[in-house]
CHARMM-style PDB file with segment names, atoms N, HN, CA, C and O in Angstrom:
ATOM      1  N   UNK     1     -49.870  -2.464  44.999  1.00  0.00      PROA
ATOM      2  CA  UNK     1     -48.585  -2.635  44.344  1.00  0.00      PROA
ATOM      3  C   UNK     1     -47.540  -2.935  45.413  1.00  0.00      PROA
ATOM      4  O   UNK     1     -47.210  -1.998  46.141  1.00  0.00      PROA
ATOM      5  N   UNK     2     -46.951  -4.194  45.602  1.00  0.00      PROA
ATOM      6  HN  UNK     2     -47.219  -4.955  45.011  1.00  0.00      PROA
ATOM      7  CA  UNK     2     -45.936  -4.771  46.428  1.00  0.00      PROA
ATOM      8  C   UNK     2     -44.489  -3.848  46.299  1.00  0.00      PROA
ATOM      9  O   UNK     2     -44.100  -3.502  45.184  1.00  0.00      PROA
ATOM     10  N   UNK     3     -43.932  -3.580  47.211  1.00  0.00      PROA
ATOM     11  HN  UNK     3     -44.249  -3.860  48.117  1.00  0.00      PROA
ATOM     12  CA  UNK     3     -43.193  -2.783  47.409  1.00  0.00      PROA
ATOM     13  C   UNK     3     -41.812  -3.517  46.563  1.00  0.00      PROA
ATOM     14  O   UNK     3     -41.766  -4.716  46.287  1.00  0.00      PROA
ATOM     15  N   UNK     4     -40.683  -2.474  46.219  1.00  0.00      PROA
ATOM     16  HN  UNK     4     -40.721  -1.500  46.443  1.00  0.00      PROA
ATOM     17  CA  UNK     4     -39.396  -3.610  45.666  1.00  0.00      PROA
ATOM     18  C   UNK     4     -38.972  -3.886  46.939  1.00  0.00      PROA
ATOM     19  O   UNK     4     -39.421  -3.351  47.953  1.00  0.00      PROA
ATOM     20  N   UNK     5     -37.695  -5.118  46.874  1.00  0.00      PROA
ATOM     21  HN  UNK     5     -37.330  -5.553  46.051  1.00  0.00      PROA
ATOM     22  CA  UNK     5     -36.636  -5.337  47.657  1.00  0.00      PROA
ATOM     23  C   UNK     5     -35.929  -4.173  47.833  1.00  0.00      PROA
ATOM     24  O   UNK     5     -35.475  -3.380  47.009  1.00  0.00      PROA
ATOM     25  N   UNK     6     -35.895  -4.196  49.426  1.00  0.00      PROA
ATOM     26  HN  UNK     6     -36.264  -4.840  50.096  1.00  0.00      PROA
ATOM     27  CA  UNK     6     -34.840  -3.400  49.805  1.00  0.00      PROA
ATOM     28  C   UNK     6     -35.502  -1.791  49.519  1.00  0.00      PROA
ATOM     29  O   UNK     6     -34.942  -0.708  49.688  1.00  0.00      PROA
ATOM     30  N   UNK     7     -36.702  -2.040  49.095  1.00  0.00      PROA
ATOM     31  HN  UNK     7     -37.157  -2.920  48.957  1.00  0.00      PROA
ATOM     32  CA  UNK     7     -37.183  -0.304  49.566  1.00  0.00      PROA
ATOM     33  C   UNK     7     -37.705  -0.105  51.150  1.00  0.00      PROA
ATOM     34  O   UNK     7     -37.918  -0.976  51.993  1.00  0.00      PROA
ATOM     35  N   UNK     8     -37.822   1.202  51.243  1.00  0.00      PROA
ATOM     36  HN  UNK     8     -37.649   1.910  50.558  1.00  0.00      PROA
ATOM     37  CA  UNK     8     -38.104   1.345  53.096  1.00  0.00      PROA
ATOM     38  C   UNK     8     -39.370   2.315  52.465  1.00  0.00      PROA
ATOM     39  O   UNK     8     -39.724   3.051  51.544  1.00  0.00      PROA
ATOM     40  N   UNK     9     -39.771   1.621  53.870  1.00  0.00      PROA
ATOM     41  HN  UNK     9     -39.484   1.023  54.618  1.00  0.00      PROA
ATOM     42  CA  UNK     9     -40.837   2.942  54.352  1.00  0.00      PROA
ATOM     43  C   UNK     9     -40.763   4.176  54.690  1.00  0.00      PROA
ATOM     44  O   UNK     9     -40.838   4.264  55.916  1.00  0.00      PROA
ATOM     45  N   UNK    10     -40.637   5.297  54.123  1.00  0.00      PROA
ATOM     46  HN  UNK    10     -40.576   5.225  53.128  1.00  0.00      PROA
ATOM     47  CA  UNK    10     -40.867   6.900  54.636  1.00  0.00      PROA
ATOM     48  C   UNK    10     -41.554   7.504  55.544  1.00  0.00      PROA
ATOM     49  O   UNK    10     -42.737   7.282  55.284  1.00  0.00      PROA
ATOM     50  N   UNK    11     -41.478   8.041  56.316  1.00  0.00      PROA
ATOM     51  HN  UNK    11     -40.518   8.220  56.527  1.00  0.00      PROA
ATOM     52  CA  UNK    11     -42.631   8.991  57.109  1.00  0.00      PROA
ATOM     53  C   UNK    11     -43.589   9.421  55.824  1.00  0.00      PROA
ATOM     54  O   UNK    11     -44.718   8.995  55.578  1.00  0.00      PROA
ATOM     55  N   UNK    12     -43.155   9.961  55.408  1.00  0.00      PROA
ATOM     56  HN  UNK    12     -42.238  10.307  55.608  1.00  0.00      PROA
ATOM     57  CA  UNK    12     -44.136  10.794  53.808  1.00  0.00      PROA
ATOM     58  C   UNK    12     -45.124   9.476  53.625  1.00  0.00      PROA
ATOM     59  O   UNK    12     -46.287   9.296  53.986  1.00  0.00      PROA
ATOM     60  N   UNK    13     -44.191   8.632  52.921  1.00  0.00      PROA
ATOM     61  HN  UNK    13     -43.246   8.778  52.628  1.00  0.00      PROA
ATOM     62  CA  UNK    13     -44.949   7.727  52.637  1.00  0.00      PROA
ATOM     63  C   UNK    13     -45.945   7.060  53.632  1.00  0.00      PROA
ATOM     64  O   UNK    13     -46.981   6.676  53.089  1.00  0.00      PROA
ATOM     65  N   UNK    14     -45.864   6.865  54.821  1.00  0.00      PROA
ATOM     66  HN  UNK    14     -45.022   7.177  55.262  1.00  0.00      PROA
ATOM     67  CA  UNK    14     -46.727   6.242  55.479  1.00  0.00      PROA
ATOM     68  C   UNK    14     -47.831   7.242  56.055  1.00  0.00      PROA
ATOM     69  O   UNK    14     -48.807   6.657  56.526  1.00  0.00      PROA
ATOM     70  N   UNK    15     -47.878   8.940  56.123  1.00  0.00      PROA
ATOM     71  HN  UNK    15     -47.085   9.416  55.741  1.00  0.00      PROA
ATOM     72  CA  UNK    15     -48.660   9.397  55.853  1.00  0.00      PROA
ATOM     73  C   UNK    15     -49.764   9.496  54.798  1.00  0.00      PROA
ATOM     74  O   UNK    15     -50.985   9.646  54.843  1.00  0.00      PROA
ATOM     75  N   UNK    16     -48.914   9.362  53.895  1.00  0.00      PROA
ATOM     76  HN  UNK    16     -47.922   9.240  53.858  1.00  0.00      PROA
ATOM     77  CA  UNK    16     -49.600   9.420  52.440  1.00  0.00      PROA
ATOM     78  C   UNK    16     -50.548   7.744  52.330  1.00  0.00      PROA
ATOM     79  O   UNK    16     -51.726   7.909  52.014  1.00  0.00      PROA
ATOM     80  N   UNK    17     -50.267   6.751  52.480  1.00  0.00      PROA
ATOM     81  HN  UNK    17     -49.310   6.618  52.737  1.00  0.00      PROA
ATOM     82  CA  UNK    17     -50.949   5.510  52.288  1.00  0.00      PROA
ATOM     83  C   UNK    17     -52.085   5.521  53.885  1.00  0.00      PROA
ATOM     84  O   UNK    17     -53.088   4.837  53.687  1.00  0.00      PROA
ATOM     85  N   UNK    18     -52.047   6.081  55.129  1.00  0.00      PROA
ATOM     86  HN  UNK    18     -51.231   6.637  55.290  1.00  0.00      PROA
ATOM     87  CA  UNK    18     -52.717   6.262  55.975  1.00  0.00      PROA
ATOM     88  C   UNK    18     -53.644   7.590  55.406  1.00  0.00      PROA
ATOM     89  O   UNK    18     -54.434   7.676  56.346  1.00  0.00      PROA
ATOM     90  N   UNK    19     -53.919   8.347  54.743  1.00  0.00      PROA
ATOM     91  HN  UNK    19     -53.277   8.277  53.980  1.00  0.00      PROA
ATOM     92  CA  UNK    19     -54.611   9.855  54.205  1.00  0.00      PROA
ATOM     93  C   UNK    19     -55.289   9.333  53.182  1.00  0.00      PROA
ATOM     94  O   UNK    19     -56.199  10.009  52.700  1.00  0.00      PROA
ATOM     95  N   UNK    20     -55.020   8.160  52.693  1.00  0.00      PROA
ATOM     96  HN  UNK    20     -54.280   7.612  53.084  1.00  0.00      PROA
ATOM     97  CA  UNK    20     -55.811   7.453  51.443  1.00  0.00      PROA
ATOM     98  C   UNK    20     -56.380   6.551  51.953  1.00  0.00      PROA
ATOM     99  O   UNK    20     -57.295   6.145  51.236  1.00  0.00      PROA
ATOM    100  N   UNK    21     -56.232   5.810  53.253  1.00  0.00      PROA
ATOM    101  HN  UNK    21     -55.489   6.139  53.835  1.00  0.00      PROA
ATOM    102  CA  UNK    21     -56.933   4.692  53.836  1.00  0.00      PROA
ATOM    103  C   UNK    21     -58.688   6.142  54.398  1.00  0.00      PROA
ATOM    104  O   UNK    21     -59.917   6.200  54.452  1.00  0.00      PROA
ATOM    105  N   UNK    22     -57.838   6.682  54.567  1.00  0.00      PROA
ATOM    106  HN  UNK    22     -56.840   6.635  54.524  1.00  0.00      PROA
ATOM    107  CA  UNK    22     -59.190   7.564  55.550  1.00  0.00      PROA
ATOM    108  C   UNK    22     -60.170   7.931  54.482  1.00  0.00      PROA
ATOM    109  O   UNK    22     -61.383   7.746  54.585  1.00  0.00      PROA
ATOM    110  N   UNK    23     -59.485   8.536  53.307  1.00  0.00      PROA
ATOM    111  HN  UNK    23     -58.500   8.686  53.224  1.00  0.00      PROA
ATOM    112  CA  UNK    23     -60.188   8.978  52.013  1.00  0.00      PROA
ATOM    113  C   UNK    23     -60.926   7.904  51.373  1.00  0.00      PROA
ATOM    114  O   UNK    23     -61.685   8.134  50.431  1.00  0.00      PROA
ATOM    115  N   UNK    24     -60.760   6.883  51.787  1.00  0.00      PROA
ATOM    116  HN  UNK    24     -60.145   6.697  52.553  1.00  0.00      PROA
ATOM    117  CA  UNK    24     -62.126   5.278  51.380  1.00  0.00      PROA
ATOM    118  C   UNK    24     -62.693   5.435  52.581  1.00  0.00      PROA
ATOM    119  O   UNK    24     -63.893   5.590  52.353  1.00  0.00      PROA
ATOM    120  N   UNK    25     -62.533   5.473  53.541  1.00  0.00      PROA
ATOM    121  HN  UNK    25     -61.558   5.347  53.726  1.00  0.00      PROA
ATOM    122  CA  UNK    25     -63.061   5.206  54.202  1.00  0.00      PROA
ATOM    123  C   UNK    25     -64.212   6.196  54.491  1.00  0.00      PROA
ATOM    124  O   UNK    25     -65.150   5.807  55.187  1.00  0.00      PROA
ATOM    125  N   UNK    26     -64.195   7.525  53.971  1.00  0.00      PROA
ATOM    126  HN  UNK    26     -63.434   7.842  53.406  1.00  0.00      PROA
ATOM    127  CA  UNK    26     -64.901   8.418  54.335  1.00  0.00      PROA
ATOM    128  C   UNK    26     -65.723   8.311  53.046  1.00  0.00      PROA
ATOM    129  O   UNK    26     -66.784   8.933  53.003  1.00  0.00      PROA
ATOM    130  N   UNK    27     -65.235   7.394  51.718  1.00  0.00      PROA
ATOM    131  HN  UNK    27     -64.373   6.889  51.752  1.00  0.00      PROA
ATOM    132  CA  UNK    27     -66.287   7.589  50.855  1.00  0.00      PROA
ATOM    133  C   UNK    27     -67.081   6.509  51.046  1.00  0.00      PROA
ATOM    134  O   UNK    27     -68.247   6.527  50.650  1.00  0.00      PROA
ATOM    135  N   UNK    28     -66.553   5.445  51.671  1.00  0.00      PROA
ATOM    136  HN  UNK    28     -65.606   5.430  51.993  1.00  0.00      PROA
ATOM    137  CA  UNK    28     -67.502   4.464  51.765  1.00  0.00      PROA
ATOM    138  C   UNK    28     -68.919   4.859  52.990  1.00  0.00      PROA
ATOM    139  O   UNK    28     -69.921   4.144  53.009  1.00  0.00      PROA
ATOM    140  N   UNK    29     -68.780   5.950  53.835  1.00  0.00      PROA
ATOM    141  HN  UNK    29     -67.966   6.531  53.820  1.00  0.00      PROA
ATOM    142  CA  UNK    29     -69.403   6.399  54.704  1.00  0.00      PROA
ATOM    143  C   UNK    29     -69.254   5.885  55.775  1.00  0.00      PROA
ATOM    144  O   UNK    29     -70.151   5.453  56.500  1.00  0.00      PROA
ATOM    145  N   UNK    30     -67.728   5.881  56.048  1.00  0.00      PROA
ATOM    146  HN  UNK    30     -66.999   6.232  55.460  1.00  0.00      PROA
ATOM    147  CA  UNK    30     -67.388   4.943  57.405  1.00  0.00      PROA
ATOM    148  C   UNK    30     -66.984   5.978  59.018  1.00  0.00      PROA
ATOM    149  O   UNK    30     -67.124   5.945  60.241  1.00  0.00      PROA
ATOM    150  N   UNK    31     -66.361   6.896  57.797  1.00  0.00      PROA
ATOM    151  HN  UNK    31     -66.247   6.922  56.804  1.00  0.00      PROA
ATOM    152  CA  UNK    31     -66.081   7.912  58.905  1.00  0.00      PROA
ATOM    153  C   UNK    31     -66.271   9.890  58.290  1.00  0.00      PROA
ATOM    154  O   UNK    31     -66.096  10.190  57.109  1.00  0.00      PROA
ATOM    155  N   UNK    32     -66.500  10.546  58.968  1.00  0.00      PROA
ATOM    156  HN  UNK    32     -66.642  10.302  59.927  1.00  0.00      PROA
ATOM    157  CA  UNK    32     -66.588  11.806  58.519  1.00  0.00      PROA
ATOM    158  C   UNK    32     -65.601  12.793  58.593  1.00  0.00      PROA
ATOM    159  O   UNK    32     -65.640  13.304  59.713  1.00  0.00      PROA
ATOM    160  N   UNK    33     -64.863  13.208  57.992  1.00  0.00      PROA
ATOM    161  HN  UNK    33     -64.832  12.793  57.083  1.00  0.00      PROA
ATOM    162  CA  UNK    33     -63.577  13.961  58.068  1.00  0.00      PROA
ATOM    163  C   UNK    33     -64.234  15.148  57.850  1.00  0.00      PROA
ATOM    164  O   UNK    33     -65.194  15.476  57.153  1.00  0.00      PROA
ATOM    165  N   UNK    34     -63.183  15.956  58.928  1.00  0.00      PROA
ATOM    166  HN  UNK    34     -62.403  15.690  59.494  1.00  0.00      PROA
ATOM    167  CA  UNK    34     -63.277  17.680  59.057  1.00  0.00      PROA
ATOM    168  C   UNK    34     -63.147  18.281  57.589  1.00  0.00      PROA
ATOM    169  O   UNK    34     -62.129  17.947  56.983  1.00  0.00      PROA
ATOM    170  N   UNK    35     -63.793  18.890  57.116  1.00  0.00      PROA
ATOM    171  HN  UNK    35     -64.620  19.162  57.608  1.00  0.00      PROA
ATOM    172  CA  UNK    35     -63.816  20.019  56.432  1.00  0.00      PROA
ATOM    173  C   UNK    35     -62.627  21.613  56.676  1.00  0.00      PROA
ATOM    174  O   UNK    35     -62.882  22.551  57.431  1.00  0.00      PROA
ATOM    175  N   UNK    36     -61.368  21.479  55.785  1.00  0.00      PROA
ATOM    176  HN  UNK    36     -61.161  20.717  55.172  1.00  0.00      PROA
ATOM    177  CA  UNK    36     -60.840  22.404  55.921  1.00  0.00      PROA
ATOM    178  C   UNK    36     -60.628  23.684  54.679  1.00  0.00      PROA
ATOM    179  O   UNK    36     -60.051  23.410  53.627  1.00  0.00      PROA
ATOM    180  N   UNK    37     -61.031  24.729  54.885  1.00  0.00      PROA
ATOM    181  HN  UNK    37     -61.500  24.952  55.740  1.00  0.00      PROA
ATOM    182  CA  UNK    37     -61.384  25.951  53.686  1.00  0.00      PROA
ATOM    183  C   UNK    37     -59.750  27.044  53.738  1.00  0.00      PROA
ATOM    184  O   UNK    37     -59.106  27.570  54.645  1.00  0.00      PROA
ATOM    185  N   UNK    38     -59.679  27.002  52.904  1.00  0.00      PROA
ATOM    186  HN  UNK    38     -60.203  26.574  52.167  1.00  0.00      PROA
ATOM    187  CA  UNK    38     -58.302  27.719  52.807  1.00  0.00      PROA
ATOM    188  C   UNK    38     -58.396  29.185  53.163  1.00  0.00      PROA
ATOM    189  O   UNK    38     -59.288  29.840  52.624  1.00  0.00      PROA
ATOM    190  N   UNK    39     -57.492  29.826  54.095  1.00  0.00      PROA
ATOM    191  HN  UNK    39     -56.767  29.293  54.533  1.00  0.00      PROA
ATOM    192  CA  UNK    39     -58.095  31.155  53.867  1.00  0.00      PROA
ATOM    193  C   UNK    39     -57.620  32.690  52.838  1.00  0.00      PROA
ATOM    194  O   UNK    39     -56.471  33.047  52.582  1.00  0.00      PROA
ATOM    195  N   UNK    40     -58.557  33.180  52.528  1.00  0.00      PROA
ATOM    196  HN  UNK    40     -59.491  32.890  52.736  1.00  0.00      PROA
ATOM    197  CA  UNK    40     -57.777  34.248  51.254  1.00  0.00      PROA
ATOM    198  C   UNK    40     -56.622  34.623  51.575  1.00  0.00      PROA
ATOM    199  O   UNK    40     -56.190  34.522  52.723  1.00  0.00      PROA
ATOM    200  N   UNK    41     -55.854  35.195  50.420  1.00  0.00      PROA
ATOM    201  HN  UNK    41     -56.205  35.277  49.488  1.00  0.00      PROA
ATOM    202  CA  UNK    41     -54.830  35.478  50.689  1.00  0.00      PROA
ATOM    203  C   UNK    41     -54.753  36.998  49.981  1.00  0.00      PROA
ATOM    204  O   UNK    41     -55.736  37.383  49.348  1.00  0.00      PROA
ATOM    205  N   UNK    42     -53.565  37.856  50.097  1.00  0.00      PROA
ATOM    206  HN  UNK    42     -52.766  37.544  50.611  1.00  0.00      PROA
ATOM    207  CA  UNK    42     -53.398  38.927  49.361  1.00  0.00      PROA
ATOM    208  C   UNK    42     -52.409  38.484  48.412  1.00  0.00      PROA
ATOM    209  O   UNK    42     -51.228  38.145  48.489  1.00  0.00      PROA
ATOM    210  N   UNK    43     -53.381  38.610  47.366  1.00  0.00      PROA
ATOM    211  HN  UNK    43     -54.341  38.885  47.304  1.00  0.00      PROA
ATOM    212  CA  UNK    43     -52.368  38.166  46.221  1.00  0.00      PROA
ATOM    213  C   UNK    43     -51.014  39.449  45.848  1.00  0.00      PROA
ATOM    214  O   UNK    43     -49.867  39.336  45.415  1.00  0.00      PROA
ATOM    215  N   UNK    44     -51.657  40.352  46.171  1.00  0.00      PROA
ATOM    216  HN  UNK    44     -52.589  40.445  46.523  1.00  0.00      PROA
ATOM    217  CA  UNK    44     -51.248  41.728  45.207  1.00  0.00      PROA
ATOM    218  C   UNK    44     -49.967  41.915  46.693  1.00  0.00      PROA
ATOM    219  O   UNK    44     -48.805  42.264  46.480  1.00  0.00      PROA
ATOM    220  N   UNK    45     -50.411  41.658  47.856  1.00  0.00      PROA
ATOM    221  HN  UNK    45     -51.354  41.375  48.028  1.00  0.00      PROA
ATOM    222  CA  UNK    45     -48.540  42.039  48.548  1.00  0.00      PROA
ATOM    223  C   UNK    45     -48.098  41.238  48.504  1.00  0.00      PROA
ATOM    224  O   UNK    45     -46.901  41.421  48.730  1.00  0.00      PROA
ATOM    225  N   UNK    46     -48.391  39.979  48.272  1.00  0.00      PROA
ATOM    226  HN  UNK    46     -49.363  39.831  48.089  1.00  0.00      PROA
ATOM    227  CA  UNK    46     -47.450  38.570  48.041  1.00  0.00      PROA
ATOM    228  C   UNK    46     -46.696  39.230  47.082  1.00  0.00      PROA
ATOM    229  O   UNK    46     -45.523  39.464  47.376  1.00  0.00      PROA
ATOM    230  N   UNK    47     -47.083  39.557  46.077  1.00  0.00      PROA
ATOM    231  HN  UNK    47     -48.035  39.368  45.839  1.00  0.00      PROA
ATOM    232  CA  UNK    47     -45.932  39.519  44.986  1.00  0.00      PROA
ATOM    233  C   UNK    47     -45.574  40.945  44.808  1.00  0.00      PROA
ATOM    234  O   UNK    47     -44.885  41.232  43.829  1.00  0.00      PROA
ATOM    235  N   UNK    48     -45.867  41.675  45.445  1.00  0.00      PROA
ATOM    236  HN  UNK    48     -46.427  41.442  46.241  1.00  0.00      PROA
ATOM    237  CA  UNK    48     -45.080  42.691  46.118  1.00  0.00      PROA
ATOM    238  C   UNK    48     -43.378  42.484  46.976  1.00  0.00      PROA
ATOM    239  O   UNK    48     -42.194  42.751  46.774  1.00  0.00      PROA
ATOM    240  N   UNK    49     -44.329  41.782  48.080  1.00  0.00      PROA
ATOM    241  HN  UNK    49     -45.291  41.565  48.244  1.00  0.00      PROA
ATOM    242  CA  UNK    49     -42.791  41.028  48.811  1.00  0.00      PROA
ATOM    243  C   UNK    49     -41.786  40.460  47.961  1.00  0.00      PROA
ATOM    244  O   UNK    49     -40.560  40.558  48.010  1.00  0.00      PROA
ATOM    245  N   UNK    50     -42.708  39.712  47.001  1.00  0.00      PROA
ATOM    246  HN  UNK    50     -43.704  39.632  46.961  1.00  0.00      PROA
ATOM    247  CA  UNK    50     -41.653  38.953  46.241  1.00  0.00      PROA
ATOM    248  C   UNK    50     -40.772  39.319  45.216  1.00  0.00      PROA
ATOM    249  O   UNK    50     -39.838  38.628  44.808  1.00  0.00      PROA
ATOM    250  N   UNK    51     -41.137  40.565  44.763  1.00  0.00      PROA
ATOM    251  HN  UNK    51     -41.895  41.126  45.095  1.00  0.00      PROA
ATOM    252  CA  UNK    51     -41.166  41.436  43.654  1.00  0.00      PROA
ATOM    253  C   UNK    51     -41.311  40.791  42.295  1.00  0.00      PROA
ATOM    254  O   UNK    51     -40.384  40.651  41.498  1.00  0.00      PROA
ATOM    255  N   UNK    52     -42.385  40.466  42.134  1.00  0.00      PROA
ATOM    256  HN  UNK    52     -43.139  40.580  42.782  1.00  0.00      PROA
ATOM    257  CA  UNK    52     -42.748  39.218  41.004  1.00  0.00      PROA
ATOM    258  C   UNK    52     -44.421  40.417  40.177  1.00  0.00      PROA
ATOM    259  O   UNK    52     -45.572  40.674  40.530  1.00  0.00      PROA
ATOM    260  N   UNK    53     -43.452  40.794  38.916  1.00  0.00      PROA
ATOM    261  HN  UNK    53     -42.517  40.586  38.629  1.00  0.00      PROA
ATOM    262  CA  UNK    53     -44.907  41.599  38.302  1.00  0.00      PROA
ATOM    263  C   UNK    53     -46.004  40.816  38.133  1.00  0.00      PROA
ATOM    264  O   UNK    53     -45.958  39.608  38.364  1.00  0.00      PROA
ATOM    265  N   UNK    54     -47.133  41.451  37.700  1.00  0.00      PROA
ATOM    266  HN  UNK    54     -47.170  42.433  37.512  1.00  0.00      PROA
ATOM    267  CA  UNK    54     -48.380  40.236  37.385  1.00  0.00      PROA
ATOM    268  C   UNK    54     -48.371  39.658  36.224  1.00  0.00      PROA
ATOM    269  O   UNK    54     -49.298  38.916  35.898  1.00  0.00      PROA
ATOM    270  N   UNK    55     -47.153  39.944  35.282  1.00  0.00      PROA
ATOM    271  HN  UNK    55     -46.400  40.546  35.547  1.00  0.00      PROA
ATOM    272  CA  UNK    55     -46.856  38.999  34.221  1.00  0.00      PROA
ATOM    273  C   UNK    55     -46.536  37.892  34.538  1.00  0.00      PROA
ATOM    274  O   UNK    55     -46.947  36.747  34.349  1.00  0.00      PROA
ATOM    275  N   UNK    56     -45.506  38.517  35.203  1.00  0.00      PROA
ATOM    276  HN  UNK    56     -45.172  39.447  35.357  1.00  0.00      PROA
ATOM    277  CA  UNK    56     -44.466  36.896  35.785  1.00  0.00      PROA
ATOM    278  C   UNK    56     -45.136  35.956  36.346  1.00  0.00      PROA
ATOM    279  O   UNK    56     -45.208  34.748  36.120  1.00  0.00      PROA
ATOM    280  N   UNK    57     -45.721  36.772  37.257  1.00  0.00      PROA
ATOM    281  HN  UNK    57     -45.662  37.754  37.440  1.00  0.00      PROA
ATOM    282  CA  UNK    57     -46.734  35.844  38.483  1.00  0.00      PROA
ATOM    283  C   UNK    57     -47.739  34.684  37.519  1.00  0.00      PROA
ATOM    284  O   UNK    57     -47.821  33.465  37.672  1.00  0.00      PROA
ATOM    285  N   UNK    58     -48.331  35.433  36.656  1.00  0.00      PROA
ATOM    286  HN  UNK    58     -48.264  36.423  36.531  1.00  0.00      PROA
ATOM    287  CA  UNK    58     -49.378  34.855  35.743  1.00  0.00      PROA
ATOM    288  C   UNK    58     -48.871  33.612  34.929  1.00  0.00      PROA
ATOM    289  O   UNK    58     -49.658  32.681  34.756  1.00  0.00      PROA
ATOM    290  N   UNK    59     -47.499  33.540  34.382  1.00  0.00      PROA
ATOM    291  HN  UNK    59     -46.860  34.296  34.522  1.00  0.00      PROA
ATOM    292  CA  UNK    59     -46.836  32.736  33.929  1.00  0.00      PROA
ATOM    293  C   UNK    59     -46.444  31.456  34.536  1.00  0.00      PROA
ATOM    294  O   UNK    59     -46.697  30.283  34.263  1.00  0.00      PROA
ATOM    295  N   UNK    60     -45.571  32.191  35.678  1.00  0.00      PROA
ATOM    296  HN  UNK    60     -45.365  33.144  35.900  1.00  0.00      PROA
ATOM    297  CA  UNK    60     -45.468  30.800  36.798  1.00  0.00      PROA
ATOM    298  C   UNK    60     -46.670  30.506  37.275  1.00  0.00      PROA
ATOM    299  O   UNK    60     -46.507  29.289  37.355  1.00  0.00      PROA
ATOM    300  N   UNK    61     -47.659  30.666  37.620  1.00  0.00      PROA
ATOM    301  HN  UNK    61     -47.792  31.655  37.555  1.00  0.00      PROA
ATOM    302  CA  UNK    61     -49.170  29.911  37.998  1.00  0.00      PROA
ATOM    303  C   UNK    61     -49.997  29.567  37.157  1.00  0.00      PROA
ATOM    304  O   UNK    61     -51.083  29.041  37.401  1.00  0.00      PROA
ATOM    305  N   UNK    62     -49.447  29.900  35.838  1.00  0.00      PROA
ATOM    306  HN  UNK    62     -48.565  30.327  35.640  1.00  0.00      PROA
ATOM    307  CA  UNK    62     -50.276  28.900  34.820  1.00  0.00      PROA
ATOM    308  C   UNK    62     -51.891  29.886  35.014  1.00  0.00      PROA
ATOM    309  O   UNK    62     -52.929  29.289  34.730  1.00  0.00      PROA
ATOM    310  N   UNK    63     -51.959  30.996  35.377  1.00  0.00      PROA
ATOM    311  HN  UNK    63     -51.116  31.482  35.608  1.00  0.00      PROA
ATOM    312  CA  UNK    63     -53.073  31.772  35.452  1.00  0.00      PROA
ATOM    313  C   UNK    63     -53.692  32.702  34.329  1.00  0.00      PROA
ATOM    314  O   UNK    63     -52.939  32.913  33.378  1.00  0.00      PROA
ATOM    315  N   UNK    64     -54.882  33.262  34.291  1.00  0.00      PROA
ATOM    316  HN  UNK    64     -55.494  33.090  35.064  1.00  0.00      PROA
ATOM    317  CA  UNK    64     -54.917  34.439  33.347  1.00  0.00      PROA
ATOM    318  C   UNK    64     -54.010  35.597  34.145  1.00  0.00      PROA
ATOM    319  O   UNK    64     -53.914  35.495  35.368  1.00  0.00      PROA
ATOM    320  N   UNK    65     -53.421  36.574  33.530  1.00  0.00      PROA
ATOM    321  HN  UNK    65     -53.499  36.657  32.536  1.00  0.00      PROA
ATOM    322  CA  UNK    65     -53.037  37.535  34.113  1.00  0.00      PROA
ATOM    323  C   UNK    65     -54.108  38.665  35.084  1.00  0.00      PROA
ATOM    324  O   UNK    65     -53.829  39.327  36.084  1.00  0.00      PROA
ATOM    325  N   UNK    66     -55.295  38.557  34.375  1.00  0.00      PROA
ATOM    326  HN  UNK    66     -55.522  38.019  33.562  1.00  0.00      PROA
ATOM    327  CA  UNK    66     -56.667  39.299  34.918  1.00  0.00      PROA
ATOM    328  C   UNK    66     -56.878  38.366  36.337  1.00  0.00      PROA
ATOM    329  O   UNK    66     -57.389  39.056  37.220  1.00  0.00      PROA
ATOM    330  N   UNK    67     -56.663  37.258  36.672  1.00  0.00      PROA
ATOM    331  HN  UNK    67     -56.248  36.698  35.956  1.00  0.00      PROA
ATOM    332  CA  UNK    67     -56.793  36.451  37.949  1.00  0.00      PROA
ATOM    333  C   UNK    67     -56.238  36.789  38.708  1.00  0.00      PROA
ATOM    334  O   UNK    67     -56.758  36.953  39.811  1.00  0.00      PROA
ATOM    335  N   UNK    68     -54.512  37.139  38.417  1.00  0.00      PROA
ATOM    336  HN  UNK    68     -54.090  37.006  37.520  1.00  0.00      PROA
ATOM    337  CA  UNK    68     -53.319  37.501  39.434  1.00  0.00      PROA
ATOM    338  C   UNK    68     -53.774  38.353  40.432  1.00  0.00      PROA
ATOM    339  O   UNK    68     -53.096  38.123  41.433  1.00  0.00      PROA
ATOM    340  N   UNK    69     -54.428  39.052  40.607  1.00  0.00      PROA
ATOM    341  HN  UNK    69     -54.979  39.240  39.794  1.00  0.00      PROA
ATOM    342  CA  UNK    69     -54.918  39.915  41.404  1.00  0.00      PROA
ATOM    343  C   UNK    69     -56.341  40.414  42.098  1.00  0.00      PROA
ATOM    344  OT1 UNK    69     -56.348  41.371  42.873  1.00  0.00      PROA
TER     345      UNK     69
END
């Protein structure tokens, strides 16, 4: 999709269209990208800190409430 007149290029954006060049490229089997695993978190002092009950929490994350924690 050709860009409009008079739009610019972003940093964001030129990350984002370079992170999708790699993502073909790694499905086509051109190159092998690192594997990154998120690490756990504590759900239950997060929203402690935050003071966010496990209702609330459950609501804003679109979660079961039995997950929140």
């Amino acid at each position: 999709m050709p860009r409009k007149a008079g739009a610019r290029k972003t940093p964001l954006g030129a990350d984002l269209i370079e992170g999708m060049k790699l993502v073909l490229a790694h499905q086509r089997g051109e190159v092998e990208l690192e594997q990154v695993r998120p690490k756990p978190s504590n759900v239950k002092a997060i929203r402690k800190r935050v003071k966010m009950s496990r209702s609330k929490s459950s609501r804003a994350h679109r979660i079961e409430k039995r997950g929140v924690d």
